[in-house]
C-alpha positions in Angstrom: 25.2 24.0 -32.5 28.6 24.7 -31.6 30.7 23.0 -29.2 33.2 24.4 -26.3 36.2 22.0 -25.6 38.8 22.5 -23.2 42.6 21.0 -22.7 41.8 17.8 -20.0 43.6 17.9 -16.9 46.4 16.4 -15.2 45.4 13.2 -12.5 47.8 15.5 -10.1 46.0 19.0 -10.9 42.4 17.3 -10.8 43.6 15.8 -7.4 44.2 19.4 -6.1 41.8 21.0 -7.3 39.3 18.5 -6.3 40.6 19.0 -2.8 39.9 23.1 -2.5 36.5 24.8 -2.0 35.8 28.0 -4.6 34.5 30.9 -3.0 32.4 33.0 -4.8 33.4 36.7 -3.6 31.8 40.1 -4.5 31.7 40.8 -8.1 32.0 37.7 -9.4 35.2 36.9 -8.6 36.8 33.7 -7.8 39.5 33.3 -5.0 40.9 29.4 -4.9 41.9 28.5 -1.6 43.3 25.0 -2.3 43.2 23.2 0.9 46.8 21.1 1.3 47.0 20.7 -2.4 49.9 17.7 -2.0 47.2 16.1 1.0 47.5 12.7 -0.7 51.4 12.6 -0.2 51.2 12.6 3.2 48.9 11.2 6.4 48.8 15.1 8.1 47.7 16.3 4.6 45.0 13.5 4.5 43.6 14.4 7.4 43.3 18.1 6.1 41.7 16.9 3.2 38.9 15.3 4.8 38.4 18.4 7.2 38.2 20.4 3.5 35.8 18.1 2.4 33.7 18.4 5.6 33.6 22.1 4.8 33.1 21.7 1.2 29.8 19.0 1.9 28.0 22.1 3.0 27.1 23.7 -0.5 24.1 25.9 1.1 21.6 27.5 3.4 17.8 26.3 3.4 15.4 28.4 4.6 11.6 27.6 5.2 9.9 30.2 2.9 7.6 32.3 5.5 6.1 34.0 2.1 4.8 30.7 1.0 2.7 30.1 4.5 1.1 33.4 4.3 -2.7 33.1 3.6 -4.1 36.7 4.8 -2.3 40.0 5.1 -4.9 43.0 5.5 -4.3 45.9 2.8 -2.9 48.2 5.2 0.1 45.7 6.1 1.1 44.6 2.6 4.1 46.8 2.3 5.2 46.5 5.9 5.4 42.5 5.3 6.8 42.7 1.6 9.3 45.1 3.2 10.0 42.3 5.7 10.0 39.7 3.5 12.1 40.9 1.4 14.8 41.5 4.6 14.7 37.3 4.6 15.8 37.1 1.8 18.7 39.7 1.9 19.5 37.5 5.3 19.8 34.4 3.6 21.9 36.1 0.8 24.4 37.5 3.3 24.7 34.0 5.2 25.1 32.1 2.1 27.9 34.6 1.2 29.8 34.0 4.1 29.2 30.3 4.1 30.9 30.6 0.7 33.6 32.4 2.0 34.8 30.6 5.1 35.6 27.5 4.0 39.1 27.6 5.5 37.4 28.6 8.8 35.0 25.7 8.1 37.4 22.9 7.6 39.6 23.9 10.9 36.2 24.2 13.2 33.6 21.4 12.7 31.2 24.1 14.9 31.8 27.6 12.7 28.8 27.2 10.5 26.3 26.6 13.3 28.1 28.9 15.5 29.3 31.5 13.1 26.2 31.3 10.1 23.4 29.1 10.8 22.6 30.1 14.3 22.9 34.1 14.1 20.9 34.0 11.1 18.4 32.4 13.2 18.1 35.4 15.6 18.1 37.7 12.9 14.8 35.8 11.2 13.1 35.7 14.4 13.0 39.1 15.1 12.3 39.7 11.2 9.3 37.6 11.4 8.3 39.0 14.4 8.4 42.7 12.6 5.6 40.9 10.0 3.6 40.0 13.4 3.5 43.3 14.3 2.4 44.5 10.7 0.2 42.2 10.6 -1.8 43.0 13.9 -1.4 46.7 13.5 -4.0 46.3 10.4 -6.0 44.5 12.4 -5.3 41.1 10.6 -4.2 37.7 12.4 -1.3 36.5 12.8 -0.2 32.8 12.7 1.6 32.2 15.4 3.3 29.1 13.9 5.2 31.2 11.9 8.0 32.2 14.6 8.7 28.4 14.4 10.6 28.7 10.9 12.9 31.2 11.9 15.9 28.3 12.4 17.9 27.0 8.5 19.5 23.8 8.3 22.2 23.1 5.9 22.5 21.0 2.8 24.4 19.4 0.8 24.6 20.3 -3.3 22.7 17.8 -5.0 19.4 17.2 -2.1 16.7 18.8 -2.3 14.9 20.0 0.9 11.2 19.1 -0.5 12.4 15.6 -0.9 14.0 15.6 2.1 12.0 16.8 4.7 12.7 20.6 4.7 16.2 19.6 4.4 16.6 17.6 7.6 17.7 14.1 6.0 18.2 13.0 2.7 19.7 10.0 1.5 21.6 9.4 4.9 23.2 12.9 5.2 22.0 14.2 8.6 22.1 17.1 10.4 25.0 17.6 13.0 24.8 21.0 14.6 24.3 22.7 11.0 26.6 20.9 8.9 26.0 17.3 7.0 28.0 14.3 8.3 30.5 12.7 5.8 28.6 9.2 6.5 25.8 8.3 3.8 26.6 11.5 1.8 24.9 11.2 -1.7 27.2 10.6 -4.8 26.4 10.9 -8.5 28.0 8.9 -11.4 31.2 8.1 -8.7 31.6 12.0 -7.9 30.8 12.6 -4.2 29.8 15.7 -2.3 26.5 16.1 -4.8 29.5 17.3 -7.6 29.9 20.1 -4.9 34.1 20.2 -5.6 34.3 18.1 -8.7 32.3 20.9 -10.1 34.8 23.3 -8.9 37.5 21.9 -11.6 35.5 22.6 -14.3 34.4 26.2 -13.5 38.2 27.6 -12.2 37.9 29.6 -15.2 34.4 30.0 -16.3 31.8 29.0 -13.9 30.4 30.1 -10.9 33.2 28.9 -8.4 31.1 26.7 -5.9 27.6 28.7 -6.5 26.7 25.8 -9.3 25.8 24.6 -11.4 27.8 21.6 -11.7 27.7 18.2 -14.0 25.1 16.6 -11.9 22.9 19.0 -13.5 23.5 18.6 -16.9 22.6 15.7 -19.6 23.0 14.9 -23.0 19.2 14.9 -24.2 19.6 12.0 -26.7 20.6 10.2 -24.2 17.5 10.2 -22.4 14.7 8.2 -22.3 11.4 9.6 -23.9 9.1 11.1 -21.3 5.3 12.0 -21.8 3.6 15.5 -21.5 4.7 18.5 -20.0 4.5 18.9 -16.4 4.7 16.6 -13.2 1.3 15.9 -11.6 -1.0 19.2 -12.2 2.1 21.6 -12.3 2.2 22.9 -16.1 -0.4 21.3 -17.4 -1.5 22.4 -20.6 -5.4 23.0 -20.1 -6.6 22.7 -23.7 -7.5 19.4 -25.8 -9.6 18.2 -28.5 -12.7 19.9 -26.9 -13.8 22.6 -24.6 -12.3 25.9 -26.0 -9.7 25.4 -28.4 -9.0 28.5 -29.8 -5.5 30.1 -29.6 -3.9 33.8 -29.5 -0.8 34.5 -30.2 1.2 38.0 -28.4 4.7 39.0 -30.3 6.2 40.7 -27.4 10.0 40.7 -29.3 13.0 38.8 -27.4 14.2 42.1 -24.8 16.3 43.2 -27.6 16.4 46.5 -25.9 17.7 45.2 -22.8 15.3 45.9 -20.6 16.7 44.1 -17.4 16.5 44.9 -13.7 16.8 42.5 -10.2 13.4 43.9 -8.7 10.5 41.6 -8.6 7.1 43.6 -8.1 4.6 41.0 -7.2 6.7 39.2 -4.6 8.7 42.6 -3.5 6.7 45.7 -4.5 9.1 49.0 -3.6 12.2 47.0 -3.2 15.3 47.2 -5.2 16.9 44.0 -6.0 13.7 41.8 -4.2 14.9 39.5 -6.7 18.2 38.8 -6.2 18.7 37.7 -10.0 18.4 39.3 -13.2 14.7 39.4 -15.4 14.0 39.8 -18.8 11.5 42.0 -19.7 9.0 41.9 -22.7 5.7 43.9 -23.5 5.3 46.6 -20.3 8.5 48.7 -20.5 7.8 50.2 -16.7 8.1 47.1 -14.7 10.5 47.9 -11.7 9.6 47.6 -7.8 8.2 51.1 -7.5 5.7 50.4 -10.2 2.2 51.1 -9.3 -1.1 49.6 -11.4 -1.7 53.5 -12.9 2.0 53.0 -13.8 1.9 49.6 -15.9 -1.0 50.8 -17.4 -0.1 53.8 -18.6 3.5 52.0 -19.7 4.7 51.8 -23.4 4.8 47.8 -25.0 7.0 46.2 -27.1 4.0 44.3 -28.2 3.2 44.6 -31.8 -0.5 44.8 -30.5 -0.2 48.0 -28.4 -3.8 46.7 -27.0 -1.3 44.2 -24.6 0.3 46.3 -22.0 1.0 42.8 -19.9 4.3 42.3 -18.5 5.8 39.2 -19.1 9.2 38.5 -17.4 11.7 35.8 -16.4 15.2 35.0 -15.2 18.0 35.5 -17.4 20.1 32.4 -18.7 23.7 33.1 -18.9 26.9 31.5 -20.5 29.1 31.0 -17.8 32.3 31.1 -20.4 34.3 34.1 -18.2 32.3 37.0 -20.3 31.9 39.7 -17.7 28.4 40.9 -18.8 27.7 44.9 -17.5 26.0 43.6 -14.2 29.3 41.9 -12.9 29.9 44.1 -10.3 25.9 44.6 -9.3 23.9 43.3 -6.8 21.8 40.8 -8.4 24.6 40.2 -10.8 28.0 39.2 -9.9 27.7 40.5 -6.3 25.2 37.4 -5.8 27.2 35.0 -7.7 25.3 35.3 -10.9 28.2 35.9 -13.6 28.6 35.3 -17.5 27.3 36.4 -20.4 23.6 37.0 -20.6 21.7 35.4 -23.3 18.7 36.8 -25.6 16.2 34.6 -26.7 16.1 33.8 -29.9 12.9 33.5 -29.6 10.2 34.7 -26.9 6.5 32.5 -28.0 3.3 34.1 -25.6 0.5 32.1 -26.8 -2.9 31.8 -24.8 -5.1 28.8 -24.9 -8.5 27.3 -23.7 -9.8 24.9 -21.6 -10.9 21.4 -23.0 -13.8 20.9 -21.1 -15.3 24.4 -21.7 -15.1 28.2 -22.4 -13.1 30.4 -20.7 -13.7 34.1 -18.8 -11.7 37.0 -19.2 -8.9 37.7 -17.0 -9.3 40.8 -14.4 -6.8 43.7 -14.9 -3.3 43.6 -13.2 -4.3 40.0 -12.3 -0.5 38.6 -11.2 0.6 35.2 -11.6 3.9 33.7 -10.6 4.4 30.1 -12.1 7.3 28.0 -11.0 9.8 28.5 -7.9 13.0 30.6 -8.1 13.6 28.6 -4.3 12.2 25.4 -5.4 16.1 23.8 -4.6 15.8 24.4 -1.4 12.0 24.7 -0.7 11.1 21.6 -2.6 9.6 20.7 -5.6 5.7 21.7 -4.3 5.3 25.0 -6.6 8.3 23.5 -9.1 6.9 23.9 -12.9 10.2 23.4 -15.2 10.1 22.4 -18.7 13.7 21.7 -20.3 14.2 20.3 -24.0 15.7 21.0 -27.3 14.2 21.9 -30.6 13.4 18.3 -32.2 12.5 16.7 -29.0 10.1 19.0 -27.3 7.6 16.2 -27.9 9.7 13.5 -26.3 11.8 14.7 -23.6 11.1 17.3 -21.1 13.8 17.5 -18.5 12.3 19.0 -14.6 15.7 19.0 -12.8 18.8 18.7 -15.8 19.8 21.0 -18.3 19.8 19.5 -21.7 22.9 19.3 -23.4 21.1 19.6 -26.9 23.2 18.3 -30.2 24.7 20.4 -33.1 21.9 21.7 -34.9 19.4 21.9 -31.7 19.1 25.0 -30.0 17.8 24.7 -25.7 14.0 25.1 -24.8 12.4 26.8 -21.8 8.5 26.0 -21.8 5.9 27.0 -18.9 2.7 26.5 -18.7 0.8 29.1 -16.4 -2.2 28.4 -13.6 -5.4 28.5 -15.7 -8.0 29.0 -13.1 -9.0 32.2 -10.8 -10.9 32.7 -7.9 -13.0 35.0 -9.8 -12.1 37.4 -7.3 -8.6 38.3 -6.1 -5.7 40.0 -8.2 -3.2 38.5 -6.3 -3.0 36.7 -2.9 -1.0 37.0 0.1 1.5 33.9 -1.1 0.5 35.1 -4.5 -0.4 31.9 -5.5 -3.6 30.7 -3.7 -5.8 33.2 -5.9 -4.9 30.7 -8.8 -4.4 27.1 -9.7 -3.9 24.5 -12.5 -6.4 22.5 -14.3 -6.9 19.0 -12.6 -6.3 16.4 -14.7 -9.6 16.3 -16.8 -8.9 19.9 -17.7 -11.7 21.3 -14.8 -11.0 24.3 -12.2 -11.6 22.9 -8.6 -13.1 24.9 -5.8 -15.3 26.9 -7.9 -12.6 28.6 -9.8 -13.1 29.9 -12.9 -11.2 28.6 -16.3 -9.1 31.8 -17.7 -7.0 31.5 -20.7 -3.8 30.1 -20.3 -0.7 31.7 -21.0 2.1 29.3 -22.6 5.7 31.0 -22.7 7.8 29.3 -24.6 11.6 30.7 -25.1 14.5 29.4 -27.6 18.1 29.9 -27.2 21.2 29.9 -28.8 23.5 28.2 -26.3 27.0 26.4 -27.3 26.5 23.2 -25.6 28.3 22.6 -22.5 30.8 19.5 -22.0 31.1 16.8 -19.7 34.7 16.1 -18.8 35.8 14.0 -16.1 33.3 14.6 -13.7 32.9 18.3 -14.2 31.0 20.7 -16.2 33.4 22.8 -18.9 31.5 26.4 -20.2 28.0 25.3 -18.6 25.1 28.1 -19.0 22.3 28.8 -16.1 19.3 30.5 -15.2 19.9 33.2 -12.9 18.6 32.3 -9.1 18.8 33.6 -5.6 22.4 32.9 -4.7 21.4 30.3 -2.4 19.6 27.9 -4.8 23.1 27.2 -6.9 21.6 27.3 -10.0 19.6 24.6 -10.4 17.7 24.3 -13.2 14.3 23.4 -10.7 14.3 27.3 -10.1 13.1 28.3 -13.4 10.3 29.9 -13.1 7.9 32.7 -15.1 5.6 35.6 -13.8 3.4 37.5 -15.8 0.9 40.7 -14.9 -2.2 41.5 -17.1 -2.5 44.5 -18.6 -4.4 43.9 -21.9 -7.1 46.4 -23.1 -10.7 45.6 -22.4 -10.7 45.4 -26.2 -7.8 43.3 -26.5 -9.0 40.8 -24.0 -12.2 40.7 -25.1 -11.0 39.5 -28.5 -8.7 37.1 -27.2 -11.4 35.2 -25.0 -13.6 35.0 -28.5 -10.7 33.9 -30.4 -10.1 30.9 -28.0 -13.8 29.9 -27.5 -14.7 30.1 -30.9 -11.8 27.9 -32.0 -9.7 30.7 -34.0 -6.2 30.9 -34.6 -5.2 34.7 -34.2 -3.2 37.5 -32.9 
């Protein structure tokens, strides 16, 4: 694997640059505003500085995810609140913009983001939410009043993490001060303070996403860490077959998107909204997957599967080399409008292999049954529905990396694995938080609650990706999954979605494959 290198700094330009906030602006553009660049020289211009890096400290919005407390929306409301949910997440785009964007404003007035950001984007989520009240209640359904209560953000810095810190109220010292994070107790990472928040800035002037992440903080060199053992944290990704049970396997060759089948829309989370994602997807197998798509749609759709039997959509975010390549979404919402910028990488390969469960058979899965694995807001909604599996070729079976992206060696090529939910309700296609219809194996490999085992799908995607380099503190041609402007990044908001639409056929012969113990496809 090749390697990027870049002429080192100056101590003087890394000083001033260190001491200016990026703003990411519409299309992908970066605008410097260097904050007092000679600050040191003087005791005014130290002063300055620190009122920059007050500004600065406050790297983005968190939001408590009203779609994730959602447990019963009648039929007849479904649109009404996807259409509404959907405006939350617009909101919180258009607040994080400005945030980025008024960081001069920021460092002269310790009160702009509460005054100016945090707390109109409170009234505008209210009265949002309340709009899902009303659709709910309209359709007969009930509404959970405690909803209205997560209407108000908080702030947070760029390297806490809101699960781990109380729905980003305190982490690590950094409090809460009217919106903003205090400088006292504010979290630093291999000497670089401010969570790499304008350390990162140095190394992304030319090629990075200017302030929207990621920064060194999330990056490692893989053979430098210590070995870890299977995939997954607790139950998240757990791979559900073993020894025994149903250990059969089939294989789906789907291709790698060569055609360039991309859009920003999300169907299961946002069904007739453009751009409900906010980031870009790949697409492989079902070549009609956009908002508007209906079930007669998909399964009507052509494939790219060489088994035309699998009209299944499998998609995911794109990961991009942030090396100043305009790709053709720069100026796109989604794209560069949202701070997601660079060259978008194909997979060298795209693996969709299903598997068993090792304490028994499995049952076929129901037709347009949708399943979202991973969170695309786990930064700032915490790592409860995370399910991130980073590595290299040659050390998938000693390190997978949850919240770094690997830094693999000449030779290695990066690793994306998921693991998907294995058991169903037997019942429901979907669910209101579109997760609660499924769930992972529990550590012995059983389905809880009376679920039923279903085959597994295991998604495993290989790239080609110059390796990124560490240089004084910052990050120098770094690449990234595409995430909801917000989220910065981070490699914790990798995630995978995937919508049956095998043939009764197909699926038939897959669920005898795997519980008879053959190897096909």
């Amino acid at each position: 694997m090749g390697r990027n290198t870049r002429k080192r700094r100056s101590s003087m330009a890394t000083k001033a640059v260190a001491a200016s906030a990026a703003l990411a602006l519409g299309g992908g553009g970066l605008i410097w505003a260097n904050f007092y660049a000679s600050a040191h020289e003087s005791k005014s211009g130290q002063n300055s500085t620190k009122a920059a890096t007050a500004a600065a400290q406050v790297a983005t919005i968190s939001c408590p995810d009203v779609g994730q407390k959602l447990t019963n929306v009648p039929r007849g409301a479904r649109q009404g609140v996807a259409t509404e949910l959907a405006n939350l997440d617009k909101q919180i785009t258009e607040a994080y913009t400005r945030l980025a964007s008024t960081r001069q404003a920021q460092a002269k007035d310790s009160g702009f983001v509460q005054n100016s950001i945090v707390g109109p984007l409170k009234e505008k989520r209210a009265a949002t939410i309340d709009r899902i009240r009303i659709n709910i209640q309209r359709a007969g359904g009930q509404f959970n009043s405690q909803l209205s209560q997560l209407a108000a953000c908080t702030t947070q810095g760029a390297n806490t993490n809101a699960g781990q810190a109380g729905g980003g109220q305190n982490n690590g010292g950094q409090q809460n001060n009217g919106g903003q994070q205090q400088n006292g107790g504010q979290q630093q990472n291999g000497g670089q303070q401010n969570g790499g928040q304008q350390n990162g800035n140095n190394g992304q002037q030319q090629n990075g996403q200017g302030g929207n992440g990621p920064v060194a903080a999330d990056f490692v060199d893989i053979t430098k860490v210590q070995g870890n053992a299977q995939l997954g944290v607790g139950a998240n990704g757990l791979a559900a077959n073993g020894n025994s049970g149903s250990r059969g396997t089939f294989t789906t060759r789907c291709g790698t998107n060569g055609n360039d089948n991309h859009n920003t829309d999300n169907v299961i989370v946002a069904p007739g909204v453009t751009n409900g994602a906010h980031h870009l997807h790949d697409y492989v197998g079902n070549q009609n997957n956009d908002a508007f798509a209906s079930d007669q749609e998909l399964a009507g759709a052509s494939t790219t599967c060489q088994n035309q039997g699998d009209k299944s959509s499998y998609f995911w975010p794109v990961l991009r080399l942030q090396n100043g390549t305009q790709d053709f979404d720069q100026n796109n919402d989604g794209g560069g409008k949202e701070g997601n910028v660079g060259k978008i990488l194909q997979p060298a390969q795209a693996q969709l292999k299903f598997v068993g469960n090792k304490k028994g058979k499995v049952v076929a899965m129901p037709t347009a049954l949708r399943i979202i694995t991973g969170d695309a807001k786990a930064f700032v909604n915490g790592n409860a529905n995370a399910n991130v599996n980073w590595s290299c070729t040659g050390f998938e079976n000693k390190v997978q990396l949850k919240d770094k992206y690997p830094i693999c060696p000449q030779g290695s090529q990066v690793v994306r694995t998921t693991n998907f939910q294995s058991c169903w309700d037997g019942q429901n296609i979907d669910s209101a938080n579109h997760r609660t219809h499924v769930s992972f194996v529990q550590a012995d490999g059983t389905c809880a609650n009376g679920f039923k085992a279903i085959p597994q799908l295991q998604v495993r995607l290989v790239y080609n990706v110059p390796a990124p380099k560490l240089q004084n503190g910052t990050v120098v041609n770094p690449y990234a999954v595409d995430t909801f402007p917000e989220n910065l990044h981070k490699p914790i908001t990798d995630h995978n979605d995937f919508i049956n639409f095998f043939s009764t056929n197909t699926m038939n012969k897959l669920v005898n494959c795997i519980n008879t113990g053959k190897r096909c496809q």
